[in-house]
N, C-alpha and C positions, 0 to 999 in steps of 0.2 A: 635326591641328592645331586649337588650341581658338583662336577669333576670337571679340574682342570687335570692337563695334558702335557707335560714340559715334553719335548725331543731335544735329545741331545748328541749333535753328529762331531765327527772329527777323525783326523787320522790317528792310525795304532797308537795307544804308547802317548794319547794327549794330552789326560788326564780328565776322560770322560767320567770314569766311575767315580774317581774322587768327587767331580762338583756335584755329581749325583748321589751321594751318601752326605754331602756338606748341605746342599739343597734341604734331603731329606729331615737331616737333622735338627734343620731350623724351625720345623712345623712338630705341633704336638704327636706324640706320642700314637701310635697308627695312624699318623694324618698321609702318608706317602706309601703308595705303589712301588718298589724298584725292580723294574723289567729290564734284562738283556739282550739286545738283538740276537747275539750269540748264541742265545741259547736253541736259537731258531732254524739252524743249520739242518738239512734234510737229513734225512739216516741214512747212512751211505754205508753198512752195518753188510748189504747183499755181497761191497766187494771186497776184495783182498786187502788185508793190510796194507802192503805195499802199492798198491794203488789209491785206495785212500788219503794216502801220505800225499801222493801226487796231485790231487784236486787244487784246483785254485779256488780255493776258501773267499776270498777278496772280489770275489764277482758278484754280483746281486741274484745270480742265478742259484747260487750257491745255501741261497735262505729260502726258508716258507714264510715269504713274506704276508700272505694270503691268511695265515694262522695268526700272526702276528696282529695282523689289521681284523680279526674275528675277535683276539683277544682283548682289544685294545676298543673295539666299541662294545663288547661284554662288561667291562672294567666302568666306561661313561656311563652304559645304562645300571650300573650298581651290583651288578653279577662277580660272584666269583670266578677266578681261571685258574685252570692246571695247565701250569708253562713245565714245557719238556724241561729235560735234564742233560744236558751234553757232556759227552766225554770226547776232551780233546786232547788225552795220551792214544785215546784207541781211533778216533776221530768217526762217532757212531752216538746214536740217543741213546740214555739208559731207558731201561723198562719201564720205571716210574718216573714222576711226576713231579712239580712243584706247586702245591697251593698258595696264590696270590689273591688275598683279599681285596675286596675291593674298600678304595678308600678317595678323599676329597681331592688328592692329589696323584696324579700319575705320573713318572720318571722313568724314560727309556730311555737307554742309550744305544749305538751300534755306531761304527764306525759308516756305513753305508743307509743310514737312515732317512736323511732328507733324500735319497736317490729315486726311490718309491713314491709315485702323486698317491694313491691309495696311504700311504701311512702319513705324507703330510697332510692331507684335507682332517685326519684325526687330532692334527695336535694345535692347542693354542697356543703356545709357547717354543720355538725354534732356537736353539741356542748352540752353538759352534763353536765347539773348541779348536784356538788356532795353536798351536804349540810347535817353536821349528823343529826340522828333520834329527836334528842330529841330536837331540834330548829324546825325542819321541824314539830313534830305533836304538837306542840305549836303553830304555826302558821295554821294547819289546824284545830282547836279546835276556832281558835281565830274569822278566816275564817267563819268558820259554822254557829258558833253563831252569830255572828253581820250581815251575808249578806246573810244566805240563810233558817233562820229559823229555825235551829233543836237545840234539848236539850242535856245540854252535855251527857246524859245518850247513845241519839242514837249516836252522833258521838263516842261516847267511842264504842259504841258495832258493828257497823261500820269499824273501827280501827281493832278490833281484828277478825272480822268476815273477812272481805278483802282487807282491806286498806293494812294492813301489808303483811297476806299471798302471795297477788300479786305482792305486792313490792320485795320482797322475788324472787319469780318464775317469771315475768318479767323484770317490771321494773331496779333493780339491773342489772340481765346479759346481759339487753341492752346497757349496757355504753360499751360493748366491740367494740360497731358500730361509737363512739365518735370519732371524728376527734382532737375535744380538748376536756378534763376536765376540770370544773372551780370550783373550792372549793370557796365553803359560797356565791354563789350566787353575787347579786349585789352587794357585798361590795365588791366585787375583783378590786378592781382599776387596776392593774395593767392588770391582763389579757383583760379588757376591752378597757383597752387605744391599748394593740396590736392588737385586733381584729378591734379597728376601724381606725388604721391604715390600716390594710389589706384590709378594706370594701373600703375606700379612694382611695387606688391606685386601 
């Protein structure tokens, strides 16, 4: 089975998942993979909650990228993968597991994805969501508080503690590894009607 590979990087709050469920849904019925970077966050389960909290999450160090890039040419060679499960109230992998089939198409996304040469040499497809700041941490404020538990005080001091700085010092200069740039995310109609042309033929 020949497997393509879309990557899909951008900063918080781009509107990564969306073009990656819009993608998905262009292609038949189990034609698409959908992988979260996120999910891939090390277990940090040994320390204290209250330190945990304090991790800079938005560092590359911060993920098992190494698992990621195991899983991800497991998936090209036609293999199934069990992708961890994150808990990001408790900020720790649960016990189980997630079963991802393997399928003709692959869809990853992460905020820090092009940052890794190991996870780009995996992908055919490089695609950056550009979406400005001020839509994007509206939506990660909005994010926080409705699905993972924190107060807008931690997400505010979060933001300015690494959210941003990393965005800054990675995430930004990895759009140079973009195959395509798509400004404002899933509202882009048009850029998404030619990519699922391209995925088609």
């Amino acid at each position: 089975m020949s497997v393509l590979v879309i990557g899909i990087a951008g900063g918080t709050g781009s509107g990564k998942s969306t073009i990656a469920k819009k993608i998905a849904a262009m292609l038949p019925e189990n034609g698409a993979a959908l992988l979260e970077y996120d999910a891939y966050y090390h277990d940090f389960s040994a320390l204290p909650l209250e330190e945990r909290a304090r991790l800079n999450f938005d560092h590359p160090d911060a993920l098992e990228s190494a698992l990621l890039a195991a899983h991800l040419a497991s998936l090209k060679a036609g293999r199934d993968i069990e992708v961890p499960i994150y808990d990001f109230k408790a900020y720790r992998r649960l016990p189980e597991t997630r079963r991802v089939a393997a399928a003709p198409v692959v869809i990853v996304e992460g905020i820090l994805l092009f940052v890794e040469e190991r996870l780009r040499a995996l992908m055919d497809i490089k695609i950056f969501v550009d979406t400005d700041a001020d839509i994007r941490v509206f939506r990660r404020i909005r994010r926080d508080l409705e699905h993972r538990g924190r107060t807008f005080e931690s997400v505010r001091e979060q933001y300015y503690h690494s959210v941003r700085p990393m965005h800054l010092q990675f995430v930004e200069p990895s759009k140079r590894w973009a195959d395509l740039i798509i400004p404002e995310g899933g509202d882009n109609r048009v850029a998404l009607e030619v990519l699922a042309a391209r995925l088609r033929s």
